[in-house]
Every structure is written in structure tokens, then in C-alpha cells.
C-alpha positions in Angstrom: 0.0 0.0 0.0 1.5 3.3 -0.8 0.3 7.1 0.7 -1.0 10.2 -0.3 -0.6 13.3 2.1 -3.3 14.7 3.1 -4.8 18.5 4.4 -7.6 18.6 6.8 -9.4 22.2 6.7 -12.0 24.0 9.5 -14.7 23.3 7.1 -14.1 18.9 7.8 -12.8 18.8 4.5 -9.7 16.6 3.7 -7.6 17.4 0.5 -4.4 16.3 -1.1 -2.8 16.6 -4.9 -1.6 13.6 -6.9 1.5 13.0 -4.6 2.1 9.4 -3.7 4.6 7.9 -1.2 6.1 4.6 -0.6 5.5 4.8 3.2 3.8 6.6 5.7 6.7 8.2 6.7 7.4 10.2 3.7 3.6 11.3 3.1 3.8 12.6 6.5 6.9 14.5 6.1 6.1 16.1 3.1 2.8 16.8 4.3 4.1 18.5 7.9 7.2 19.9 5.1 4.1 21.7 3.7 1.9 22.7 6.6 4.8 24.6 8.0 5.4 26.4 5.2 1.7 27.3 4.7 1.0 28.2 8.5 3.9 30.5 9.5 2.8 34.1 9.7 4.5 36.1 6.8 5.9 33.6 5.1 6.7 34.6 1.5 7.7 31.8 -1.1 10.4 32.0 -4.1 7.6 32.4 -6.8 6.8 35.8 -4.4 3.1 34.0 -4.2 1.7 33.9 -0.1 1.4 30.8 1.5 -2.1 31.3 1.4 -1.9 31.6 -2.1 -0.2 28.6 -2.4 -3.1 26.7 -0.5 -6.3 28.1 -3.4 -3.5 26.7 -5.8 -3.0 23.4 -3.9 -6.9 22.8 -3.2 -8.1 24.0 -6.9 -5.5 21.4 -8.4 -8.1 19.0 -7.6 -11.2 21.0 -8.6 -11.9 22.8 -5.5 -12.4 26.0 -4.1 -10.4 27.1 -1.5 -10.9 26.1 2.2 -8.7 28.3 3.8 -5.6 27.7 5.7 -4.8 23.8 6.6 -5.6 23.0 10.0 -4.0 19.7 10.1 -2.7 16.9 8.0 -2.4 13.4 7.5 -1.4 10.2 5.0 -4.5 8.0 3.6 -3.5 4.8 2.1 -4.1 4.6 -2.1 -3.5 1.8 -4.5 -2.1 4.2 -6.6 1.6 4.4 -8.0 3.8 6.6 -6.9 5.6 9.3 -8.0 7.3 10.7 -5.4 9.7 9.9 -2.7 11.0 12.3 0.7 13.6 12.3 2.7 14.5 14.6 5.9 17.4 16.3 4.0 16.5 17.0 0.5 12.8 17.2 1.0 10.2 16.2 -1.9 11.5 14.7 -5.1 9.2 13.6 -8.2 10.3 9.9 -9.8 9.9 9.4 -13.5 7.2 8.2 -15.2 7.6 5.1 -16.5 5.9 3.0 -19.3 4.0 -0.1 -19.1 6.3 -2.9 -20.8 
């Protein structure tokens, strides 16, 4: 079973973005990597958007409106491949695609 991290909002809602771990452990560190960087006050990113900007981006890449800031997050289990891995020191990293033989 591999993982997807997850963002729990205010509003009960849970949302997450095509990201798939191998374990539990990397979901959850890129998911907490996130939150931090979405929940510190006055936190400006490299591409000069807001971290609250970055969160309508995050939720709309699955169709959504906004939900405000994150108040939490998680890993949910998926049968789906994945396409990234984590580690402590480098952070998120996307894996190629590959074909079906």
C-alpha cells in the first residue's frame, strides 16, 4: 500500500494533490514539510506568491475551491503508484514516469 498526504481544513474537509509515497513516513513528512510552510505568519515563497496563495493553488488542483488555511494533516492509504519519494534532507523529489512494458 502506498500514501498520499493529506490536508484537513476547518470546514471537515480533507484534500491532497496527486503525490504518492512509498510509506507513511514520507507522506507525513512532506505533508508536515508543507503545513509549516503554509502556517507561518509572513511567510513569502520563491515564486513571491503567499502561502495562502499557495493553498487556493494546492486545493483548486483537484477541482476545489479554497478552504482556507490547513488546519492539520495526514497520510490516507491509495492503491495508486507513486511518483514521489521524501527524505529529511532534500525534502520532496518527483520519480519518472515510466511505461508499461
Amino acid at each position: 500500500m502506498n500514501y498520499k498526504p493529506m490536508f484537513e481544513f476547518a470546514s471537515g474537509d480533507s484534500l491532497g494533490n496527486a503525490q504518492v509515497f512509498a510509506t507513511k513516513v514520507e507522506a507525513l513528512g512532506s505533508a508536515q514539510d508543507r503545513f509549516r510552510v503554509w502556517t507561518l505568519p509572513g511567510l513569502a515563497l520563491t515564486s513571491g506568491r503567499s502561502a495562502r496563495g499557495l493553498v487556493l493553488f494546492y486545493a483548486s488542483g483537484r477541482g476545489n475551491v479554497s478552504r482556507g488555511m490547513p488546519t492539520g494533516y495526514s497520510a490516507d492509504e491509495t492503491s495508486d503508484p507513486v511518483t514521489y519519494r521524501w527524505t529529511a534532507e532534500t525534502g520532496d523529489a518527483s520519480l519518472p514516469i515510466l511505461e508499461a512494458a
